[in-house]
Steps between C-alpha positions, in 0.01 A plus 500: 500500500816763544580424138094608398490772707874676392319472127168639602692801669714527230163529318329736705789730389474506164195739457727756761829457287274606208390787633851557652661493115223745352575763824863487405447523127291810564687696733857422318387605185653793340189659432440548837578813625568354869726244372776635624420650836622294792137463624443270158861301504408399854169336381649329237774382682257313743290382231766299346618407830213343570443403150853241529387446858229286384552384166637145412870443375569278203794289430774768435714455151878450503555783257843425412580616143859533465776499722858629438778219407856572418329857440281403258124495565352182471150463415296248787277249382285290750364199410362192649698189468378251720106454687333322748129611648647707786824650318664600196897519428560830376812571312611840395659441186804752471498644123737614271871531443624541832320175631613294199868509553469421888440182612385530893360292753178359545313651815131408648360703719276370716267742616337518857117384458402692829244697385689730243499407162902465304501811415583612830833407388572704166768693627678197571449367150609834350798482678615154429389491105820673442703242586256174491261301311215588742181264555207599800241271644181690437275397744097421394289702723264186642201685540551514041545100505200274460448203774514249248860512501526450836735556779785665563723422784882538583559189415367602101718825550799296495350260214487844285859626576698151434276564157623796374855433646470212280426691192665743550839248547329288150822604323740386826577843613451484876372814588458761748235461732430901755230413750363833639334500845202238544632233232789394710436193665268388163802591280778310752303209484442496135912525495474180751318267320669575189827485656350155718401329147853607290314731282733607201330838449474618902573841549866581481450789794182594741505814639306595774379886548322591839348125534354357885700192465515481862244755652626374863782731473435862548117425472315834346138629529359188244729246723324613788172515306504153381635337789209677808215330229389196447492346103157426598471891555638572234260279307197624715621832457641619150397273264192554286319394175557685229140612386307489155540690266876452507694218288618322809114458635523296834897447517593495852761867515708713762344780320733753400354817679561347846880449400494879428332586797787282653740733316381785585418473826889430580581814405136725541712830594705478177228428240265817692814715488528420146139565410527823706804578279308403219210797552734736513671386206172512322415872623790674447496363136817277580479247157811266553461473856134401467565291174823295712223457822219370238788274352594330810153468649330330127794260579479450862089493534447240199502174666395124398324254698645161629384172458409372861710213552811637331474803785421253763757250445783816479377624869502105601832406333711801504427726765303282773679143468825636315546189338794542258727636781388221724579250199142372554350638171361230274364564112207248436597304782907503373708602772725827370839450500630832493879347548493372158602768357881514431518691169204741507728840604264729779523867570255635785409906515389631794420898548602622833210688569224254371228509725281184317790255457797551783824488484610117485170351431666503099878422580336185710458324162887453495497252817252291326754398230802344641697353225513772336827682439591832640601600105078468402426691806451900576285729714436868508379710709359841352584783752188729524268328330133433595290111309417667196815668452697167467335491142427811417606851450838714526685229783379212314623652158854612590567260858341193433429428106908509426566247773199261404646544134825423572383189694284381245776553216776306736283214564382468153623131359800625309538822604 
């Protein structure tokens, strides 16, 4: 019943928003003589205030065009190379002289499904197509998938990544595999079994970018969330049908407007100083202020749903039971042999400042392989830097993207 009654609210707003987008037509139109008057830009700054208050966010776009390399601008072509009912492989297919006469490696991205859709993480791909043949997991918003495809658990999550590691390594280049955030454990066991069954195309690196591979140490705010409830909370609490007339009619979700809440409520101060900002911005005729806010927030306030048990068995596995650090996690009933891997080089990322993930829940993932050598190993620490600044923006660009690249070039087969 939340589910219904978030969409009948949402509802209820639309006549309002209407009526909001007419007021704000009027009174910024040049014709009107009070356009320009403070009175008038203070009226239509709260309209549209409350007009993205209450309106619904769709899946953002990449927007990658070209990017610059060896000084030449590249043109940026996504496409989809690989699909399954709750993803697609996107490549973006570097264009044009400069990419011809390079020959780089292989990354996938994994991107965090936590309620944010991939392109929470274009930045990151910006910054690495230089350098890298870059593939992203792009996440199916459940609530858009029909039931008769069924479920989607952690246990699929990992089916999907072996996948497109798999094709990805069809002409037996081992690639790169960059795990931001949520995806982990998922993509550390993935690198298990393969590395547990002799796989010839496992990943030739993993790294690991702000991931709760052992939330025990230097628990945050979600730690302590997940660990003071019940699953059976959780369950009771969060988890809703996804009502008609969407795709996904009757699929079981962790809708994605209670992860936001989640989001926001972490840091309420922040996003009301912001908005505050934002108003002002708005009245004093401020355009690249307002148009960075309203570039950030159509990012930050589109969000997907989750399939039920796939949320469920993350707060059970990872952050209640912490099964992969206790060595205890089992994949359809496999036990997880995370000591298998030997060849399979790691680097872990922390930021020193992340409040979500803290600092050594990520570099835990390096006592969980034994055998392998010191040489395949690294860890970094970025000085100053807050979760989403591990993959994005000016630290992540000029701190953390060279040393990832130079891992991932060193540990390439051959290189």
């Amino acid at each position: 019943m939340l589910y219904h009654a978030y969409e009948m609210t949402h509802a209820a707003f639309s006549p309002m928003r209407a009526v909001a987008r007419v007021g704000q037509e009027v009174i910024r139109n040049p014709l009107n003589p009070m356009a320009a008057t403070y009175g008038s830009r203070a009226m239509s700054a709260a309209l549209e205030m409350f007009i993205n208050a209450t309106r619904r966010y769709g899946k953002p776009s990449f927007g990658i065009d070209e990017v610059e390399i060896d000084g030449i601008a590249t043109p940026i072509r996504e496409e989809v190379v690989w699909q399954a009912p709750f993803a697609n492989l996107l490549r973006f297919r570097r264009e044009g002289e400069a990419s011809v006469r390079r020959s780089d490696p292989k990354v996938l991205v994994v991107a965090p499904m936590s309620g944010h859709y991939a392109t929470l993480l274009r930045g990151t791909v910006r910054d690495l197509l230089p350098n890298h043949e870059v593939y992203i997991t792009d996440w199916v918003d459940a609530r858009d998938v029909p039931l008769a495809f069924g479920e989607f658990d952690l246990d699929d999550y990992v089916d999907y990544l072996i996948a497109m590691i798999e094709h990805l390594s069809a002409d037996n280049e081992r690639i790169a595999v960059m795990a931001v955030c949520q995806p982990g454990v998922p993509a550390k066991v993935a690198a298990s079994l393969m590395a547990m069954q002799g796989n010839p195309r496992r990943p030739a690196s993993l790294v690991l970018m702000g991931s709760p591979m052992d939330v025990a140490r230097n628990p945050k705010q979600p730690n302590d969330l997940a660990q003071q409830r019940s699953l059976a909370w959780f369950e009771n609490n969060v988890v809703d049908l996804v009502p008609w007339p969407q795709p996904g009619f009757l699929r079981r979700v962790y809708p994605g407007f209670l992860q936001l809440t989640s989001f926001l409520s972490m840091n309420l101060n922040r996003h009301m100083d912001a908005h505050l900002e934002q108003f002002k911005k708005l009245v004093s005729g401020d355009g690249d202020g307002a148009e960075q806010h309203r570039a950030f927030y159509d990012e930050y306030l589109a969000v997907m749903d989750l399939t039920a048990e796939f949320y469920l068995q993350t707060i059970d596995r990872v952050f209640q039971r912490r099964l992969l650090a206790n060595g205890a996690y089992r994949y359809r009933d496999t036990p997880v042999e995370t000591a298998a891997i030997e060849d399979i080089a790691l680097m872990t990322v922390e930021g020193e400042k992340d409040d979500i993930t803290g600092l050594g829940q990520t570099e835990a993932a390096h006592d969980m392989v034994p055998k392998l050598p010191a040489a395949r190993r690294a860890h970094l620490v970025a000085r100053g830097v807050g979760h989403y600044g591990v993959f994005n923006g000016s630290r992540w660009r000029t701190m953390i993207e060279p040393r990832v690249r130079e891992f991932i070039l060193a540990q390439r087969p051959g290189g």
